[in-house]
MITI-247194 format. One line per 10 residues: number of its first residue (from 1); for each residue x, y, z of C-alpha. Coordinates in nm, 3 decimals. Example, Ala and Ser with C-alpha at 12.3 -4.5 7.8 and 13.67 -1.06 7.14 Angstrom:
BEGIN
1> 1.230/-0.450/0.780 ~ 1.367/-0.106/0.714
***
This chain:
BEGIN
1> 0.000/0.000/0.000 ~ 0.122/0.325/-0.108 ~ 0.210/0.607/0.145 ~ -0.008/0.949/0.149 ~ 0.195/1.217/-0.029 ~ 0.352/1.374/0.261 ~ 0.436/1.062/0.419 ~ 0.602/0.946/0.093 ~ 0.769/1.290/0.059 ~ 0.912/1.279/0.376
11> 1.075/0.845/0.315 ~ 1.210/0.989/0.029 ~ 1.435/1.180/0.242 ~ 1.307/1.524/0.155 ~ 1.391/1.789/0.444 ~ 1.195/1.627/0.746 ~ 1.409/1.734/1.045 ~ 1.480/1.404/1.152 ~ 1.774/1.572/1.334 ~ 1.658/1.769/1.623
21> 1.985/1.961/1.604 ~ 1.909/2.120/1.309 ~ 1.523/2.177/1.424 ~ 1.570/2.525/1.566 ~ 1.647/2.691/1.185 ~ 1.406/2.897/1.087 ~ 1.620/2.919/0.734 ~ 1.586/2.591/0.719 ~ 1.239/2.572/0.493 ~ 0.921/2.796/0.478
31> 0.724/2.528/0.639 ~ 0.623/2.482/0.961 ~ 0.752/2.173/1.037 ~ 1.076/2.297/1.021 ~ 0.964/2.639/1.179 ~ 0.788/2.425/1.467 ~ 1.072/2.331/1.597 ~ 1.058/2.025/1.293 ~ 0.846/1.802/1.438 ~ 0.513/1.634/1.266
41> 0.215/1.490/1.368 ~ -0.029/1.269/1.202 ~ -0.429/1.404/1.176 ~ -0.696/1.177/1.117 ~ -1.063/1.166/1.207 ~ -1.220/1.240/1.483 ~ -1.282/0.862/1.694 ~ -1.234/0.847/1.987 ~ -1.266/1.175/2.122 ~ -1.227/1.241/2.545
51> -1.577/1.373/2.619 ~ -1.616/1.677/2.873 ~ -1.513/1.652/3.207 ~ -1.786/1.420/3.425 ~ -1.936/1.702/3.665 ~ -1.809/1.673/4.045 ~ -2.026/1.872/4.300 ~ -1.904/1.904/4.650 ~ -2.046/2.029/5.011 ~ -1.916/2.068/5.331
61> -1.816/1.750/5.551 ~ -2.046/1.676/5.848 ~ -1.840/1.772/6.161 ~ -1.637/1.565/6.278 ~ -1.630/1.388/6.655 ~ -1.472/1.599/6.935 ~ -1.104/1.526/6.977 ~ -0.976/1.234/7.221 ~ -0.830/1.410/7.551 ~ -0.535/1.247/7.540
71> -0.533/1.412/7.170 ~ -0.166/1.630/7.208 ~ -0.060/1.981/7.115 ~ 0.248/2.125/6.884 ~ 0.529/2.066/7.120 ~ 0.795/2.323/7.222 ~ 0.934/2.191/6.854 ~ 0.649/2.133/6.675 ~ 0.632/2.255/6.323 ~ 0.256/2.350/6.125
81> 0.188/2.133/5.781 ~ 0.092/2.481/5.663 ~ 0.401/2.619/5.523 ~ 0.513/2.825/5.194 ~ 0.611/2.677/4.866 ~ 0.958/2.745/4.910 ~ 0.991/2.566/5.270 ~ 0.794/2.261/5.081 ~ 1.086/2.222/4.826 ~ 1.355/2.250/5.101
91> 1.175/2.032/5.317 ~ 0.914/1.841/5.173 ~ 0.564/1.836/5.393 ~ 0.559/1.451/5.603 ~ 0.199/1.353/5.454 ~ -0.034/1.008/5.597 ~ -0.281/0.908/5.386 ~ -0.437/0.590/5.483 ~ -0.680/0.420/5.259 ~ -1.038/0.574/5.261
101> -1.276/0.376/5.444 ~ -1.591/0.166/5.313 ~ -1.851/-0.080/5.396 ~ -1.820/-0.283/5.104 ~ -1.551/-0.462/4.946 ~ -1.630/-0.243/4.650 ~ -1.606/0.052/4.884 ~ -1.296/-0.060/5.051 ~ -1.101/-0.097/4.672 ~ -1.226/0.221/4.589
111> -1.093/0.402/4.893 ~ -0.753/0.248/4.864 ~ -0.741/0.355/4.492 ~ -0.826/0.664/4.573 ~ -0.588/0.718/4.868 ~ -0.276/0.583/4.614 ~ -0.398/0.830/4.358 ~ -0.339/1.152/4.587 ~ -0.029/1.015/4.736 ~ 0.115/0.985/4.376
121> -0.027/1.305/4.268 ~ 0.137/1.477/4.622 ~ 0.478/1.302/4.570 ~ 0.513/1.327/4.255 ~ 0.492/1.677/4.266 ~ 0.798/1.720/4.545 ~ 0.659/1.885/4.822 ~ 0.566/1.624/4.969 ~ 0.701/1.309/5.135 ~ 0.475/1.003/5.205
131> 0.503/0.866/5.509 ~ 0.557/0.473/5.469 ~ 0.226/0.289/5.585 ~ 0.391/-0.003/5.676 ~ 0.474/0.239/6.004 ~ 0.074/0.321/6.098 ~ -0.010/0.263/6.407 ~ -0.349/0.358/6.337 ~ -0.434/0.226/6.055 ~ -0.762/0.362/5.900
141> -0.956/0.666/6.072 ~ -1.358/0.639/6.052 ~ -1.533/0.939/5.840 ~ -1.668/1.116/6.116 ~ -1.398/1.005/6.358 ~ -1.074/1.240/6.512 ~ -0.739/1.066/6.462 ~ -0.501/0.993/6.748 ~ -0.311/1.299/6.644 ~ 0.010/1.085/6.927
151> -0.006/0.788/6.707 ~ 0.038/1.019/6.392 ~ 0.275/1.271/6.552 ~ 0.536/0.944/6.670 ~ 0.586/0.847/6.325 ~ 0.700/1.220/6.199 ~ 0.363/1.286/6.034 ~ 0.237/1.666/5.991 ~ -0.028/1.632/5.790 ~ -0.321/1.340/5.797
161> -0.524/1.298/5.502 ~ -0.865/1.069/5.604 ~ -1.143/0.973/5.429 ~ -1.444/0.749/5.325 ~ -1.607/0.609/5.000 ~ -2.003/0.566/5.001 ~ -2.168/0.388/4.714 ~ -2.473/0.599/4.650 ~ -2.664/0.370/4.330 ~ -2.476/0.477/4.016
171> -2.300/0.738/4.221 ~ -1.983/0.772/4.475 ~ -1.959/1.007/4.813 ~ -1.657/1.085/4.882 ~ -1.554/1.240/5.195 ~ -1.241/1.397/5.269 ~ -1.062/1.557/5.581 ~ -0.700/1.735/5.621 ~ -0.544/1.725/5.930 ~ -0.257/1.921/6.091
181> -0.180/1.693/6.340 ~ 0.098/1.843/6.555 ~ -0.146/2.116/6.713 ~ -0.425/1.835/6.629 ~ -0.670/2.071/6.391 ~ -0.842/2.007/6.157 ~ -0.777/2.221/5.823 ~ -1.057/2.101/5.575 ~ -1.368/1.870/5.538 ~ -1.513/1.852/5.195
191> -1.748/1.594/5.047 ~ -1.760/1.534/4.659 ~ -2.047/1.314/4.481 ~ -1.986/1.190/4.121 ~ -2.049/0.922/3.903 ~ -1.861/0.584/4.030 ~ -1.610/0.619/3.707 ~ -1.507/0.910/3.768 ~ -1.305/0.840/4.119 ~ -0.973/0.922/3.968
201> -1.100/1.270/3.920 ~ -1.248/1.308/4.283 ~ -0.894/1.228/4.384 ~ -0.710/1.533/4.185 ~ -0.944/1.733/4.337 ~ -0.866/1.649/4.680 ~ -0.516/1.622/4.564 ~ -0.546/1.957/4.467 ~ -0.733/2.043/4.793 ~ -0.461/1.948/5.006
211> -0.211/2.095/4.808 ~ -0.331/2.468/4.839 ~ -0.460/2.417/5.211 ~ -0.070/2.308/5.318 ~ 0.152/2.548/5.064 ~ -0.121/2.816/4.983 ~ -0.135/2.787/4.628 ~ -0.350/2.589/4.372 ~ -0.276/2.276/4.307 ~ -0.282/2.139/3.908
221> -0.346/1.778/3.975 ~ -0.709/1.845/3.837 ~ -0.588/1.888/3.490 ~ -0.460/1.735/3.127 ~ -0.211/1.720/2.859 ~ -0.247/1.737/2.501 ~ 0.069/1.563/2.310 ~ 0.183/1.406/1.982 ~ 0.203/1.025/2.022 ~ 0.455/0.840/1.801
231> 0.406/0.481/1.697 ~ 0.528/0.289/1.463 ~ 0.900/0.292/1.247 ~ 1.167/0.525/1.417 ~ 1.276/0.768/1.145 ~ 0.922/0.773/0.996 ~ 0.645/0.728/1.273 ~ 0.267/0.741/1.284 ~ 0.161/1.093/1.498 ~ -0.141/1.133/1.647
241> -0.228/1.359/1.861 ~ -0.401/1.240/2.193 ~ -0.494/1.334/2.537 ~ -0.446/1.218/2.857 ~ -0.508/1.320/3.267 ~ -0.167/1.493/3.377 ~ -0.082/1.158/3.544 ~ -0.111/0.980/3.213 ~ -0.409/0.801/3.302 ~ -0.739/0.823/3.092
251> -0.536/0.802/2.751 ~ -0.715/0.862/2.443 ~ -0.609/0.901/2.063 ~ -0.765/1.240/1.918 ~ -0.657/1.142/1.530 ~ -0.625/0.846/1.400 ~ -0.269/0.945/1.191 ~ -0.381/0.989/0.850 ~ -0.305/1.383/0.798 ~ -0.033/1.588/0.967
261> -0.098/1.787/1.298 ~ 0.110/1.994/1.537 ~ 0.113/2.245/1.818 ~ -0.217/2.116/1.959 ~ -0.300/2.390/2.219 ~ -0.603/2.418/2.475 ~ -0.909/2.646/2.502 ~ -0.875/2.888/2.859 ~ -1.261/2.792/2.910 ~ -1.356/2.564/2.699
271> -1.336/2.175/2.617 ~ -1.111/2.244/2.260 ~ -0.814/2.242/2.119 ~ -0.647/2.444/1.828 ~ -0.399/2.334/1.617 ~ -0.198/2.302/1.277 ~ -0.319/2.033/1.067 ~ -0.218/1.912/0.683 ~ -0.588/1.808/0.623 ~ -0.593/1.748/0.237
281> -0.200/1.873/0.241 ~ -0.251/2.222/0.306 ~ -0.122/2.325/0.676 ~ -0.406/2.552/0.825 ~ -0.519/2.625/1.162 ~ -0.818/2.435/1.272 ~ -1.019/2.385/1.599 ~ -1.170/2.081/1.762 ~ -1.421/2.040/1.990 ~ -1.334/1.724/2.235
291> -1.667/1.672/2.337 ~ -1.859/1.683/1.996 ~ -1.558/1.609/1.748 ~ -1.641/1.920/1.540 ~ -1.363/2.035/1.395 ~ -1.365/2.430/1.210 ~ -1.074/2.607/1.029 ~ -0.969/2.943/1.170 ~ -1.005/3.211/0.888 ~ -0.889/3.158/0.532
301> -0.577/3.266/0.451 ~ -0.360/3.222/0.092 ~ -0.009/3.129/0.287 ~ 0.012/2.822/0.528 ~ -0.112/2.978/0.893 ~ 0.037/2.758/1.165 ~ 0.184/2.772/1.588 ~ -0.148/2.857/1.713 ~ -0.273/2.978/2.057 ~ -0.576/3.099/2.233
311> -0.581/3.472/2.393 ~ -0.650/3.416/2.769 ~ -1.040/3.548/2.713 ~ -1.023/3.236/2.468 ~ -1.253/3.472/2.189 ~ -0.902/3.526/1.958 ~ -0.655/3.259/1.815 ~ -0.279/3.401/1.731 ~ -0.080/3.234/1.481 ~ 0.193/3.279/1.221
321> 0.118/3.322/0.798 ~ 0.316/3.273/0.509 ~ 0.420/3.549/0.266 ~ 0.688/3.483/0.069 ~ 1.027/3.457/0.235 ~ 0.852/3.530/0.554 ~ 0.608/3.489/0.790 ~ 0.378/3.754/1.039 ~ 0.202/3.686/1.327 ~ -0.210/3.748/1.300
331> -0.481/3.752/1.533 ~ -0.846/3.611/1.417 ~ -1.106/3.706/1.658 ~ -1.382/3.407/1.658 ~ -1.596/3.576/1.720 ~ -1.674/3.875/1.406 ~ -1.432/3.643/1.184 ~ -1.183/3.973/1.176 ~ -0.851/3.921/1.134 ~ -0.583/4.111/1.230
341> -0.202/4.140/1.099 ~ 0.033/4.289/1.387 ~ 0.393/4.160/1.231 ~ 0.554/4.328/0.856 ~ 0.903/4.275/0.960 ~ 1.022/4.107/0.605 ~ 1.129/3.834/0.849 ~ 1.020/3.522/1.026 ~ 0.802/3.602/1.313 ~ 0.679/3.281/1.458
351> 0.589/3.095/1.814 ~ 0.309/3.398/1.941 ~ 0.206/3.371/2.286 ~ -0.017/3.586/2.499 ~ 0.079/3.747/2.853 ~ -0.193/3.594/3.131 ~ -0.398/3.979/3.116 ~ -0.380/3.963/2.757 ~ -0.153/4.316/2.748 ~ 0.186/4.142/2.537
361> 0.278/3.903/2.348 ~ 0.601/3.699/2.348 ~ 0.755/3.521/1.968 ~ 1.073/3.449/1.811 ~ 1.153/3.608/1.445 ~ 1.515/3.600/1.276 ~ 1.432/3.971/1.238 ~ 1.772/4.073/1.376 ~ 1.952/3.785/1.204 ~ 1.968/3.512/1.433
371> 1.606/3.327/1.570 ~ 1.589/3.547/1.900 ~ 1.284/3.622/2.138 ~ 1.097/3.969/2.127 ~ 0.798/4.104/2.304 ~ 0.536/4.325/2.160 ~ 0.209/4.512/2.269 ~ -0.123/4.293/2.156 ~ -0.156/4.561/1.916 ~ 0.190/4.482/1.772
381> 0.340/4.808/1.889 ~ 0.658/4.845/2.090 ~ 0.817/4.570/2.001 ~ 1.214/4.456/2.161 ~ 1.450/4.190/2.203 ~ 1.403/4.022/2.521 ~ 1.659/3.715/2.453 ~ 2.053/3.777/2.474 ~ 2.250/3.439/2.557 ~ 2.445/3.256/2.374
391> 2.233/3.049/2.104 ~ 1.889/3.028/1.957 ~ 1.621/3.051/2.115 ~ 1.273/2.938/2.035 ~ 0.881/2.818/2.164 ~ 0.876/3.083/2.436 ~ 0.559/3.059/2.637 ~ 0.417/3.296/2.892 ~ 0.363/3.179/3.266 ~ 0.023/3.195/3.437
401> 0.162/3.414/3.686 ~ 0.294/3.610/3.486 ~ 0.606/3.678/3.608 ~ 0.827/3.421/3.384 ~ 0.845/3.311/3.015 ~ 1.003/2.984/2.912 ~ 1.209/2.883/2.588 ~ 1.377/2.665/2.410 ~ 1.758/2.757/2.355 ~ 1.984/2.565/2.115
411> 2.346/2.633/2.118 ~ 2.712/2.468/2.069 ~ 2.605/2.236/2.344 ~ 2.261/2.124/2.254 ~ 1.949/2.210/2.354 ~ 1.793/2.369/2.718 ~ 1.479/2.432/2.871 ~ 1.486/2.761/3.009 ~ 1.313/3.074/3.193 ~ 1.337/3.429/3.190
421> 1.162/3.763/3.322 ~ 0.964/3.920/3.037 ~ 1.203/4.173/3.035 ~ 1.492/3.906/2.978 ~ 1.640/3.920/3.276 ~ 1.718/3.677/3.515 ~ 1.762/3.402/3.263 ~ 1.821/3.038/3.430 ~ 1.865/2.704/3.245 ~ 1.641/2.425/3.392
431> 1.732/2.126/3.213 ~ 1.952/2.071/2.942 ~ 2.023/1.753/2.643 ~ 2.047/1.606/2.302 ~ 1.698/1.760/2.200 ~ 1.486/1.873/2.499 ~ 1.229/2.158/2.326 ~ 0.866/2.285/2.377 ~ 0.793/2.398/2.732 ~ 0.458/2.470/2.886
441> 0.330/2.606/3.223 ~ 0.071/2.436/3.416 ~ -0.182/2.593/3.556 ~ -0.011/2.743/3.856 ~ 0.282/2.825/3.677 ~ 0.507/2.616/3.931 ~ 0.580/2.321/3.735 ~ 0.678/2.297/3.314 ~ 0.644/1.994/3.096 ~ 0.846/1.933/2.771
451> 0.979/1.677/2.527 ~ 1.319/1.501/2.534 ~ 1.412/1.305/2.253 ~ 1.729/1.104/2.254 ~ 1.882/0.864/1.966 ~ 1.826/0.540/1.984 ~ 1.828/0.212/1.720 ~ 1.566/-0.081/1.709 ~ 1.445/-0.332/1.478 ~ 1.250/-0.100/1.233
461> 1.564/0.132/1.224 ~ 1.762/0.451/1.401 ~ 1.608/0.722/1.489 ~ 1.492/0.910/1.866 ~ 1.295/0.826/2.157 ~ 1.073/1.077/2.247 ~ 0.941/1.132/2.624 ~ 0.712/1.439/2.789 ~ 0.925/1.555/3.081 ~ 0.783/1.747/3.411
471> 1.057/2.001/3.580 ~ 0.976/2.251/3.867 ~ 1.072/2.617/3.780 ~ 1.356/2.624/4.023 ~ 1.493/2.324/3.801 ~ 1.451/1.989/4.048 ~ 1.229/1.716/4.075 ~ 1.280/1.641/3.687 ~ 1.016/1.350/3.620 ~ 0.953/1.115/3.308
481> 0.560/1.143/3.233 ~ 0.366/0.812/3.153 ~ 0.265/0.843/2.789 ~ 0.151/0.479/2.644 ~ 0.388/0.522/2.353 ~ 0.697/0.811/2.268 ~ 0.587/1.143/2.272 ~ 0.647/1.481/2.189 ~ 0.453/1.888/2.173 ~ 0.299/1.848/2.517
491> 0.042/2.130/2.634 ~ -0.103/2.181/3.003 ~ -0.494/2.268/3.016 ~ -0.612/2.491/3.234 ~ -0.756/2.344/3.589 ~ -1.076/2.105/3.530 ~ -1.235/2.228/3.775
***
């Protein structure tokens, strides 16, 4: 069976970026998989598709019995779980989380798997340790019950996660408490009802819960990732894009690899995605609905439009067109169909992202020669050259809080993940490699994922692994992300709920 025509283009060995060395060139070819940082990905129908978010509501926790007595105080040296961020990563909060309780056996599985899913989602974000339960000496707390805060405090706990699963016909109730236990308070008591299926959920949200209760701060354990999977022969894989809960559970295939895709990027409110696709061989910008698999072209434009993002009101997409030699970055409001031109630099503008209150926009253009990052007023006005290190730099991406922008920098020794001010100061290199590339912020703006690719040889030939990567900002706790198959172009959505 023959190959499509791109796929066939690209065996032939026309200029496919199979090096991720030579990705970063914007000289390299007016097309955006080589402006994209040269990577592809395969679009296909619309099977398959991750349907909106099953609704969770939540009420307050019935009070709880009074405290034992005996139940002790913060010693002379006794230390809140309520600290900052920065004390977290220093010293990462002691955390107990015994399995939730239930009547049932069905109850009872339930309530452990819910118990291992915040744990993981805790741990795995650093500031946290997980006290071993193997050392309880209580070993399950009833919903309504206080702990016996001595028991918890002699095995170096500070905070006490408790809880209970109630089957409720087709639904769960599930009931949570936090617990500081050195001065023996209670912090929170929430109660979530849902559909049974949908306990992994319930469990980012207490995850989350906990998380801004102890360091005061959302959490982003509530959330998902967007990415290009990669099956199939090394050098020339299958791409799809997919989706997947930020723990990697929940996977599903969003194309089914039959036309290019890349850059898939999410909605601010809504359950979509827009991104560049080579539907019928012609790379435009489309959008697709995950809950109705309607999929809609943005605008219609005579050069390829491609590296699109929502505006944080989500009622604008920003991308990059064609013309000529070059390419400008244009706005297309979806709302009146207007588009907008804000880039006439003669040079390759590219990679548009906006600041969280909409004001600026960060992209990379070769305007100055070499592929460097500028930032420019959402009008396109007052535009300068934030980037000055040594290299390229590339995929810069604006945090939440504002108060950071992350990149892609490729130089003599290889590619980095980095951050900056948006005024360019202040730059630090996170994480460095053969080909690490494509950052992006989750929702709290305290954590980035990103792709590293490395070579690698196997029975259908040489070419490069590919692996989404989680790194705080400060640069530690660098995690692998479980993807069912390589991966690559990850993008954070904003918090579920």
């Amino acid at each position: 069976m023959s190959l499509p025509p791109i796929e066939k283009w690209l065996a032939e060995g026309a200029p496919s970026a199979a090096d991720p060395r030579a990705a970063l060139d914007p000289r390299a070819a007016l097309d955006p998989r080589a402006l994209l940082l040269g990577r592809r990905a395969l679009l296909g129908g619309a099977a398959a598709l991750l349907a909106a978010p099953v609704p969770v509501f939540a009420q307050a926790a019935p009070p709880a019995a009074p405290a034992p007595a005996q139940a002790p105080a913060a010693g002379a040296g006794g230390q809140s779980a309520v600290i900052t961020v920065d004390r977290a990563r220093v010293a990462p909060i002691p955390v107990a989380l015994p399995d939730f309780r239930g009547t049932s056996s069905a109850e009872a599985a339930l309530g452990h798997n819910i118990a291992a899913v915040i744990t993981a989602d805790l741990v795995g974000c650093g500031l946290f340790r997980a006290i071993d339960p193997a050392s309880f000496i209580q070993t399950s707390v009833a919903a309504t019950a206080t702990p016996d805060f001595a028991s918890w405090k002699d095995i170096g706990t500070q905070a006490l996660v408790t809880g209970a699963v109630t089957a409720e016909g087709a639904n769960i109730r599930v009931e949570f408490r936090l617990w500081d236990v050195l001065p023996g308070t209670q912090i929170q008591g929430t109660a979530y009802t849902t559909a049974q299926g949908n306990w992994r959920r319930v469990a980012h949200i207490i995850a989350d819960a906990v998380y801004q209760r102890l360091v005061g701060e959302k959490g982003y354990f509530d959330t998902r990732i967007v990415y290009v999977s990669r099956t199939g022969p090394l050098r020339v894989p299958v791409l799809r894009l997919a989706v997947m809960d930020q723990d990697g559970a929940n996977n599903r295939f969003l194309t089914d690899g039959r036309w290019e895709a890349l850059t898939p990027r999410f909605h601010p409110t809504k359950d979509e995605i827009c991104f560049l696709s080579y539907i019928y061989n012609r790379p435009r910008v489309y959008l697709l609905d995950l809950g109705t698999a309607r999929e809609q072209v943005v605008g219609d434009f005579p050069g390829m439009t491609f590296a699109p993002r929502f505006a944080p009101d989500g009622n604008v997409v920003i991308f990059s067109v064609t013309h000529g030699g070059g390419s400008d970055i244009y706005t297309y409001d979806l709302n009146t169909r207007h588009s907008q031109r804000l880039t006439d630099s003669g040079a390759i503008d590219v990679s548009p992202c906006y600041s969280p209150d909409g004001s600026q926009i960060v992209f990379n253009s070769d305007r100055g020669g070499d592929q460097q990052l500028y930032v420019m007023g959402a009008d396109g006005s007052n535009v300068r050259r934030i980037s000055f290190g040594n290299g390229r730099y590339g995929t810069p991406v604006w945090s939440p809080r504002g108060d950071l922008i992350a990149f892609t920098r490729i130089g003599s020794g290889g590619f980095a993940i980095g951050v900056m001010a948006p005024d360019g100061s202040g730059e630090r290199i996170l994480t460095e490699g053969f080909s690490v590339e494509g950052p992006t912020f989750c929702p709290n703006g305290r954590v980035l994922a990103f792709w590293r690719s490395t070579p690698m040889q196997n029975a259908s030939g040489a070419g490069y692994s590919a692996r989404l990567v989680s790194i705080d900002i400060t640069g530690f706790n660098e995690r692998v992300m479980v993807t069912p198959t390589f991966a690559s172009d990850p993008a954070w959505s904003p918090l579920l709920s």
